[in-house]
OpenMM code with the backbone's topology and positions (N, CA, C; nanometers):
from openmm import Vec3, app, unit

residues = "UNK UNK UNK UNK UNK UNK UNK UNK UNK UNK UNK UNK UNK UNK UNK UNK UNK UNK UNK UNK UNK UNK UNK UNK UNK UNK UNK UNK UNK UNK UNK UNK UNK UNK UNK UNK UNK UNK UNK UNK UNK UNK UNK UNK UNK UNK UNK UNK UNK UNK UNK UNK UNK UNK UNK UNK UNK UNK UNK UNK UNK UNK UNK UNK UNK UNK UNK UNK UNK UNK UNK UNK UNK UNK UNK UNK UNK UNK UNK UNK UNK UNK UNK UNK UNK UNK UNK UNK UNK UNK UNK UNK UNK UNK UNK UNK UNK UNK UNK UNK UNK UNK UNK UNK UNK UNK UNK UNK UNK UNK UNK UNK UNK UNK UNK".split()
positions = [
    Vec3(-1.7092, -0.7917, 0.5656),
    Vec3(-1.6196, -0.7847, 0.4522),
    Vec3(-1.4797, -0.8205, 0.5003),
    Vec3(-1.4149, -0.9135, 0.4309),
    Vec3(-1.2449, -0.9217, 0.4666),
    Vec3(-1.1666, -0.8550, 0.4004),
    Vec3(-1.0913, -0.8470, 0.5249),
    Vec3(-0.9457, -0.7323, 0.4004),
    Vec3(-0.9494, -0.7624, 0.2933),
    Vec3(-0.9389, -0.8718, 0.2433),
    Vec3(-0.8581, -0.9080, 0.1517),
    Vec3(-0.9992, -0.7939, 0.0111),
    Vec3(-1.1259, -0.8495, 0.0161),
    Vec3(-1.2328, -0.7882, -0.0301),
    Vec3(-1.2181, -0.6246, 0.0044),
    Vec3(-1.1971, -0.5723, 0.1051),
    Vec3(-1.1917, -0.4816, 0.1536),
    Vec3(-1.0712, -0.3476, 0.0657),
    Vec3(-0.9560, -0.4364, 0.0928),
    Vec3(-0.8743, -0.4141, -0.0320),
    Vec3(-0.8962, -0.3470, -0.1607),
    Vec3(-0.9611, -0.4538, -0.1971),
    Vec3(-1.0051, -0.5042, -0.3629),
    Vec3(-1.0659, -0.4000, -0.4212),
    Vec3(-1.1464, -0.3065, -0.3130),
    Vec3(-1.2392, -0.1891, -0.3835),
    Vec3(-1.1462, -0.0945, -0.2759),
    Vec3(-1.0603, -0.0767, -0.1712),
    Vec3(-1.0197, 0.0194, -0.1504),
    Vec3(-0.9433, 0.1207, -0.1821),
    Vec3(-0.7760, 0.0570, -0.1844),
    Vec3(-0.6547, 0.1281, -0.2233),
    Vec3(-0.6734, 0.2186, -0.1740),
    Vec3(-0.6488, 0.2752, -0.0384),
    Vec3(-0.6485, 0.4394, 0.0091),
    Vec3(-0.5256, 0.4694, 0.0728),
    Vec3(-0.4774, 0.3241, 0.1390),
    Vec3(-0.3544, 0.3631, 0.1768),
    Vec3(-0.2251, 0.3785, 0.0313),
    Vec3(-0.3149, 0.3257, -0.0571),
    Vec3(-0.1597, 0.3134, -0.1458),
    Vec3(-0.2140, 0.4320, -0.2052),
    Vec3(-0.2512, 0.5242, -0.1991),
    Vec3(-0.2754, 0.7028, -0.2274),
    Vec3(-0.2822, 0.8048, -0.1304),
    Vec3(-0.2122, 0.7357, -0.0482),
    Vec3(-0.2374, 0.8419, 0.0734),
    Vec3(-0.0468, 0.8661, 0.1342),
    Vec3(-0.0247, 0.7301, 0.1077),
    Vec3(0.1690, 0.7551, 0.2035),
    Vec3(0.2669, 0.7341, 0.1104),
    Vec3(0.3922, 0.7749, 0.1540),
    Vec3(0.4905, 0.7101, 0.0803),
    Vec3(0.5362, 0.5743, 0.1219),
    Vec3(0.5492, 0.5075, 0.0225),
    Vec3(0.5652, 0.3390, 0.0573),
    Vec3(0.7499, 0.3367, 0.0248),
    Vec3(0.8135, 0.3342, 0.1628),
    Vec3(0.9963, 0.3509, 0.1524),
    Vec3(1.0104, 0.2076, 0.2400),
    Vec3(1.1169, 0.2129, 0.1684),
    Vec3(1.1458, 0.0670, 0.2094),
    Vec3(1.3609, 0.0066, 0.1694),
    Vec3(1.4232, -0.0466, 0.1791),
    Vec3(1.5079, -0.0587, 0.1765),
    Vec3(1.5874, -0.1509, 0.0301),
    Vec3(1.6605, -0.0438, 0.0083),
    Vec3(1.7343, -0.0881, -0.1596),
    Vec3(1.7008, -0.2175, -0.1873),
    Vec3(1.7292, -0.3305, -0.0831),
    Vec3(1.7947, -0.4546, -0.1372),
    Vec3(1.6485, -0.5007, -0.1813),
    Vec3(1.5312, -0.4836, -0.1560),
    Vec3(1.4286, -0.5219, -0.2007),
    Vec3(1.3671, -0.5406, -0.3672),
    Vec3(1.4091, -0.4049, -0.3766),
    Vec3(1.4363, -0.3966, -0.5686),
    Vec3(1.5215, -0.4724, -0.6258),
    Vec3(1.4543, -0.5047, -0.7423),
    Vec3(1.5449, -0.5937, -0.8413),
    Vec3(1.6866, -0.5846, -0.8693),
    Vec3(1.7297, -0.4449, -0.8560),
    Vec3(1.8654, -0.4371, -0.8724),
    Vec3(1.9649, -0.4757, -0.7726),
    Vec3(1.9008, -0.5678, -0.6797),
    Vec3(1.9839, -0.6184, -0.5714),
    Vec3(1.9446, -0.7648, -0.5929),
    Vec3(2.1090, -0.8370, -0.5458),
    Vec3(2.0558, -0.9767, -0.5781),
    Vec3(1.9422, -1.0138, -0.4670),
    Vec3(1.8520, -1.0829, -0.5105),
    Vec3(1.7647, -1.1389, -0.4686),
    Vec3(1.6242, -1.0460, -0.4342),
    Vec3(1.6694, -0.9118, -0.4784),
    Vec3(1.5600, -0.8388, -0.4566),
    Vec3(1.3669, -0.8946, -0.5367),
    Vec3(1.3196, -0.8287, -0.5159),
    Vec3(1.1640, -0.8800, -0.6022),
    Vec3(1.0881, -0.7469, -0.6599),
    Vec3(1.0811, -0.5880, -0.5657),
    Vec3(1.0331, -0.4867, -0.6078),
    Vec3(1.0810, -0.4339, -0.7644),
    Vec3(1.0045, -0.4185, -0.8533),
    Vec3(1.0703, -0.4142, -0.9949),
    Vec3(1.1440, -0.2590, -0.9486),
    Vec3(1.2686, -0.2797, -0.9212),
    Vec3(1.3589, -0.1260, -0.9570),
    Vec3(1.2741, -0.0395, -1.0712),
    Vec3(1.2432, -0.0060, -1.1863),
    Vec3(1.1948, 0.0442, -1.2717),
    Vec3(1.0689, 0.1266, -1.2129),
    Vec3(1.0595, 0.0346, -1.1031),
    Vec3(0.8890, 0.1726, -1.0371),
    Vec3(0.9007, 0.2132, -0.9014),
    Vec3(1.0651, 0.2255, -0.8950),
    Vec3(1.1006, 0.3154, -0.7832),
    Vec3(1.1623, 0.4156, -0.7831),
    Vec3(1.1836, 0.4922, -0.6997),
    Vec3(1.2703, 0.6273, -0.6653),
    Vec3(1.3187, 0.5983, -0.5602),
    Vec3(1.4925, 0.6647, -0.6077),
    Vec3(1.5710, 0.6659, -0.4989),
    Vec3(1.5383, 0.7773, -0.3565),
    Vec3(1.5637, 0.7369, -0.2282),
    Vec3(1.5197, 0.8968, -0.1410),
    Vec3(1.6883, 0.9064, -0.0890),
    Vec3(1.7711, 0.8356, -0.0529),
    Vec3(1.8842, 0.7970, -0.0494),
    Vec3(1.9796, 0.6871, -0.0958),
    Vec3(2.0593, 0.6532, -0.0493),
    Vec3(2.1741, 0.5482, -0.1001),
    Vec3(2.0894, 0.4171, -0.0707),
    Vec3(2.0418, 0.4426, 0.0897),
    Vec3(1.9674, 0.2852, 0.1167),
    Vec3(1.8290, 0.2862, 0.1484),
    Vec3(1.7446, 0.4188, 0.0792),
    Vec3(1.6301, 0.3809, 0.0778),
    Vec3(1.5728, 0.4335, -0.0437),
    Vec3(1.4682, 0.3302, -0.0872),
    Vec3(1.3958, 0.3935, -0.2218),
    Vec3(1.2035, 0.3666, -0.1829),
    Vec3(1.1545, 0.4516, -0.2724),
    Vec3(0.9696, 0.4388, -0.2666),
    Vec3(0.9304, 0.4064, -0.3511),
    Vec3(0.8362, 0.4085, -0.3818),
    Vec3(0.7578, 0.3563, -0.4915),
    Vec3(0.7447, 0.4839, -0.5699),
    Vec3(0.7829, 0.4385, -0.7222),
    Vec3(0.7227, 0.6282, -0.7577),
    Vec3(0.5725, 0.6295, -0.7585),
    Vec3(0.5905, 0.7914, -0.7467),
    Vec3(0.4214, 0.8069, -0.7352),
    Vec3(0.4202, 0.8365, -0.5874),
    Vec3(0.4688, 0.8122, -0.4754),
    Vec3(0.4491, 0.8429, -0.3327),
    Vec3(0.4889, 0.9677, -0.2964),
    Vec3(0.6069, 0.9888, -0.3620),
    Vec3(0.6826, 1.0804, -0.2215),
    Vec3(0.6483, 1.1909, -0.3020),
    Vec3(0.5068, 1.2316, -0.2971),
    Vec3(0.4817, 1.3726, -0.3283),
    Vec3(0.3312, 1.4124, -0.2679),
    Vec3(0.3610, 1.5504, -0.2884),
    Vec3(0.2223, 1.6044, -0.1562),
    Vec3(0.0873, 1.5014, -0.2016),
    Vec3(0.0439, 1.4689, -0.3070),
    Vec3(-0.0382, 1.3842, -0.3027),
    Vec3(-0.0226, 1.2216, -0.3791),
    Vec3(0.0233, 1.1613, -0.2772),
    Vec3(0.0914, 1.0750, -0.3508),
    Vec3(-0.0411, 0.9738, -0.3960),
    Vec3(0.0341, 0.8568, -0.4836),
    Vec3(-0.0052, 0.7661, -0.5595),
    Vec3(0.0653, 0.6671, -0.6363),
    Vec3(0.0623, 0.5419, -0.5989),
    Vec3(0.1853, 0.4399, -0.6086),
    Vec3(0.1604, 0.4356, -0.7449),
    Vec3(0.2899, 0.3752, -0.8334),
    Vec3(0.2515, 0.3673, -0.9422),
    Vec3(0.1745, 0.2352, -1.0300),
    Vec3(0.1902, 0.1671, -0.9085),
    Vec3(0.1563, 0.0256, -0.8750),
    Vec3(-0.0128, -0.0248, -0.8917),
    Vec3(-0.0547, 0.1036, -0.8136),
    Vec3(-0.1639, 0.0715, -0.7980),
    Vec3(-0.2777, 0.1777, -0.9159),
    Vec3(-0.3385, 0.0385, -0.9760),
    Vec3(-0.4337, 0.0591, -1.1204),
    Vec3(-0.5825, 0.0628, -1.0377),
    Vec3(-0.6732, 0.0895, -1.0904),
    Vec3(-0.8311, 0.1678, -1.0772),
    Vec3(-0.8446, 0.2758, -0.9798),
    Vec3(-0.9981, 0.3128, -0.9649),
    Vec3(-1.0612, 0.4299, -0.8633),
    Vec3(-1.0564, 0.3676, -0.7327),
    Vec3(-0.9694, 0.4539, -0.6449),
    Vec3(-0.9862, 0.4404, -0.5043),
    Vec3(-1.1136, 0.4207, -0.4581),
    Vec3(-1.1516, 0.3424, -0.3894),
    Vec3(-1.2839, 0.3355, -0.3027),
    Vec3(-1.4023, 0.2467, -0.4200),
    Vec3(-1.3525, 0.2273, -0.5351),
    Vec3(-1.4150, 0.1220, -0.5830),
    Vec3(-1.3682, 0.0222, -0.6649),
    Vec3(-1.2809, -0.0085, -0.7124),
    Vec3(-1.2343, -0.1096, -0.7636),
    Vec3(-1.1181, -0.0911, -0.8071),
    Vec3(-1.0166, -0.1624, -0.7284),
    Vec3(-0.8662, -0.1210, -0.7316),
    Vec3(-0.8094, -0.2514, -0.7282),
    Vec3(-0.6855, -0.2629, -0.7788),
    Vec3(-0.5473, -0.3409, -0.7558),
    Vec3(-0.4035, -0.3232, -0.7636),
    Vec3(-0.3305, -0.4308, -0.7393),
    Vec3(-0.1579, -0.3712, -0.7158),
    Vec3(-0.1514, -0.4484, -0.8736),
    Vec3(-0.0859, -0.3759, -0.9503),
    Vec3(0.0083, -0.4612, -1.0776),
    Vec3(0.1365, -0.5316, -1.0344),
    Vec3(0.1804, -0.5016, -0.8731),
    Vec3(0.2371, -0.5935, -0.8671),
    Vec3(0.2631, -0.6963, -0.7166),
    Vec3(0.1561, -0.7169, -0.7193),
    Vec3(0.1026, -0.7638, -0.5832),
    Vec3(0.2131, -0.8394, -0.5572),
    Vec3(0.2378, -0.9546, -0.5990),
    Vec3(0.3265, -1.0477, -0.5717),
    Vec3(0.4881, -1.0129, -0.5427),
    Vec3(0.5088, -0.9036, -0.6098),
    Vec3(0.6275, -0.8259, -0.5529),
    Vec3(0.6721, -0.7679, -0.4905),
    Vec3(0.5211, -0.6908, -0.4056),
    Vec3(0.5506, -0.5654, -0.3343),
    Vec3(0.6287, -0.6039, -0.2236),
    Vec3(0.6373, -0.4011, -0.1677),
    Vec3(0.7601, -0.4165, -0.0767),
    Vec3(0.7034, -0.4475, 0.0666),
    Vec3(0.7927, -0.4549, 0.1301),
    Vec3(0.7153, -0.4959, 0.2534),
    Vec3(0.6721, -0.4125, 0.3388),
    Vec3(0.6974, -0.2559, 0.3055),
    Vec3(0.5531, -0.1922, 0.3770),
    Vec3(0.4095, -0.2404, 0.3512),
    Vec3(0.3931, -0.2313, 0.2195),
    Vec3(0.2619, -0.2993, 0.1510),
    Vec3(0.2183, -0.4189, 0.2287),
    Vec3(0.3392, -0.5399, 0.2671),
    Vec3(0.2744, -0.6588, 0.3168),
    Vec3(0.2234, -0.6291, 0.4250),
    Vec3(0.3079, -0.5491, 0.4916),
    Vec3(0.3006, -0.5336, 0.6623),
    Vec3(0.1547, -0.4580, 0.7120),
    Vec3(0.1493, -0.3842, 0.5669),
    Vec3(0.0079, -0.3171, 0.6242),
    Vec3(-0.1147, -0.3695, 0.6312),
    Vec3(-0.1781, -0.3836, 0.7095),
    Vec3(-0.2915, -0.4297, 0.8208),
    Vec3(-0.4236, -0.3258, 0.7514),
    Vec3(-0.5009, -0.3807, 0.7081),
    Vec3(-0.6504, -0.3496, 0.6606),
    Vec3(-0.7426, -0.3427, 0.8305),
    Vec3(-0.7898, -0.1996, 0.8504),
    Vec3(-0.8674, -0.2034, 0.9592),
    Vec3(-0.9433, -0.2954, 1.0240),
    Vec3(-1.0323, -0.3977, 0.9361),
    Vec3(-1.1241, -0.4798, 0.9351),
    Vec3(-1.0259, -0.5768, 1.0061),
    Vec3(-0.9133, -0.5657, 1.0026),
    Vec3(-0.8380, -0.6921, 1.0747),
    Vec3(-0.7565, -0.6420, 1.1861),
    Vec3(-0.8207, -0.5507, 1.2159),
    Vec3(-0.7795, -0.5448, 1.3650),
    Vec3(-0.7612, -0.3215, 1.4169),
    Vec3(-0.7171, -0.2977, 1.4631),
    Vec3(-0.6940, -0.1876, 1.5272),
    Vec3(-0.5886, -0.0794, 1.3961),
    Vec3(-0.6092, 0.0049, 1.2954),
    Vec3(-0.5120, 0.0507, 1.1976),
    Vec3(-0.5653, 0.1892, 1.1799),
    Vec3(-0.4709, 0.2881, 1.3135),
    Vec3(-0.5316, 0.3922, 1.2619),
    Vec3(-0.4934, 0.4643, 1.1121),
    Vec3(-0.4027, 0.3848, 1.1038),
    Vec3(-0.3176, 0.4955, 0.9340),
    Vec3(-0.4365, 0.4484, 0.8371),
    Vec3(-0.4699, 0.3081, 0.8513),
    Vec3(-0.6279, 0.2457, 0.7316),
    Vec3(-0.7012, 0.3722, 0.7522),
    Vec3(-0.7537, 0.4071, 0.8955),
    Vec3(-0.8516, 0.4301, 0.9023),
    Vec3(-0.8157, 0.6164, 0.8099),
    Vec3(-0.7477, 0.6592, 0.8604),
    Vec3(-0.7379, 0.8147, 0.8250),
    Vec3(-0.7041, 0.8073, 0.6657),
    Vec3(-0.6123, 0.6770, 0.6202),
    Vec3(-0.6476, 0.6833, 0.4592),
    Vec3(-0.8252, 0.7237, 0.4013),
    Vec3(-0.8743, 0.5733, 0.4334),
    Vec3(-1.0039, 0.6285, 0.4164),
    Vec3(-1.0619, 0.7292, 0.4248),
    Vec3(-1.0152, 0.8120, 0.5580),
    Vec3(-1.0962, 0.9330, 0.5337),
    Vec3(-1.0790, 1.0477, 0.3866),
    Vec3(-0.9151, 1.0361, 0.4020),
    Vec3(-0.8712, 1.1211, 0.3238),
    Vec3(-0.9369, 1.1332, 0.1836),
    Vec3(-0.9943, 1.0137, 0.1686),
    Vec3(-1.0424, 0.9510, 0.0456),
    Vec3(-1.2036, 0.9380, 0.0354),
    Vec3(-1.2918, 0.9981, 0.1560),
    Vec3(-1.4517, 1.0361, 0.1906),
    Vec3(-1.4360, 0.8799, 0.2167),
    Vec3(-1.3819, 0.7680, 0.2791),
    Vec3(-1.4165, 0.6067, 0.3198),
    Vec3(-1.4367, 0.6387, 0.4386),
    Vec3(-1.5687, 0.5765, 0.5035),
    Vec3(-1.5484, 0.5468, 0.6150),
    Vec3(-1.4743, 0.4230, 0.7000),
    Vec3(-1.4320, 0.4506, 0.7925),
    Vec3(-1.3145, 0.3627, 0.8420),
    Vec3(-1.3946, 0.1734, 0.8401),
    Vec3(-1.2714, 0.1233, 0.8385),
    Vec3(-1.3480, -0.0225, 0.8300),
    Vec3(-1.4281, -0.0989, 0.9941),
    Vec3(-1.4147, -0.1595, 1.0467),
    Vec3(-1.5318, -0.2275, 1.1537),
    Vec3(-1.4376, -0.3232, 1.1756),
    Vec3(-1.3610, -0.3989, 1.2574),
    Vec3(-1.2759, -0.4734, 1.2506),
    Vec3(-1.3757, -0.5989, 1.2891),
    Vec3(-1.3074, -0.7293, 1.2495),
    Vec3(-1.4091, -0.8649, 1.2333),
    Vec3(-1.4020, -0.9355, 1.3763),
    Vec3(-1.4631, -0.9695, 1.4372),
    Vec3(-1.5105, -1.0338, 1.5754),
    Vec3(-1.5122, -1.1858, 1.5538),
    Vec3(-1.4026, -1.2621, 1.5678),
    Vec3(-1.4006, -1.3588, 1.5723),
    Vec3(-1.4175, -1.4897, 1.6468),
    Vec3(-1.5726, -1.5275, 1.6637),
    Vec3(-1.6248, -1.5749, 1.7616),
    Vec3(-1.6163, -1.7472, 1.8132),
    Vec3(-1.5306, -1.7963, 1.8989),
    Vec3(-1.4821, -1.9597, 1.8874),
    Vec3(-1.5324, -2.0249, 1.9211),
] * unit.nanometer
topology = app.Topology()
chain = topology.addChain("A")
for resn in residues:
    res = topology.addResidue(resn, chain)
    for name in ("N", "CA", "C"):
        topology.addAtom(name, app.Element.getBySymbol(name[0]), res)
């Protein structure tokens, strides 16, 4: 399975952390892309996604059931924790892996790419 598939039915990390990331990213900064409207401030220069920064978080971003068929409403915008994060299957991710658990997933198998 590839991340990208892997993804598609997972979402555990985007219910498991807070996704913080830096003001200028949101719309209300020029050139930002994160829609301001589905964030929370945590300070002056950092904001999350709402829906995270609470004991059980949950982006607000992210629409269906964890562990079976999920997506971002705003994929194309997200912040760049979201990009940066690494799906187990693609390599070594222990935060993937302990999402999953949190969520009864077992961790992903990373892909062996043979030349």
């Amino acid at each position: 399975m590839s991340s990208a598939s892997a993804c598609l039915t997972c979402g555990a990390c985007c219910a498991s952390y807070r996704v913080s990331f830096y003001w200028g990213e949101a719309t209300g900064a020029p050139g930002g892309y994160v829609p301001s409207e589905l964030t929370q401030a945590i300070h002056p220069h950092l904001l999350c996604m709402q829906g995270t920064n609470q004991k059980q978080p949950r982006c607000v971003a992210l629409e269906g059931e964890v562990g079976v068929q999920v997506g971002c409403t705003i994929y194309a915008n997200r912040p760049s924790p979201c990009r940066e994060f690494v799906a187990g299957d693609e390599g070594d991710n222990p935060f993937c892996d302990k999402a999953r658990a949190q969520h009864g997933l077992p961790p992903l198998i990373p892909v062996k790419i043979v030349a």
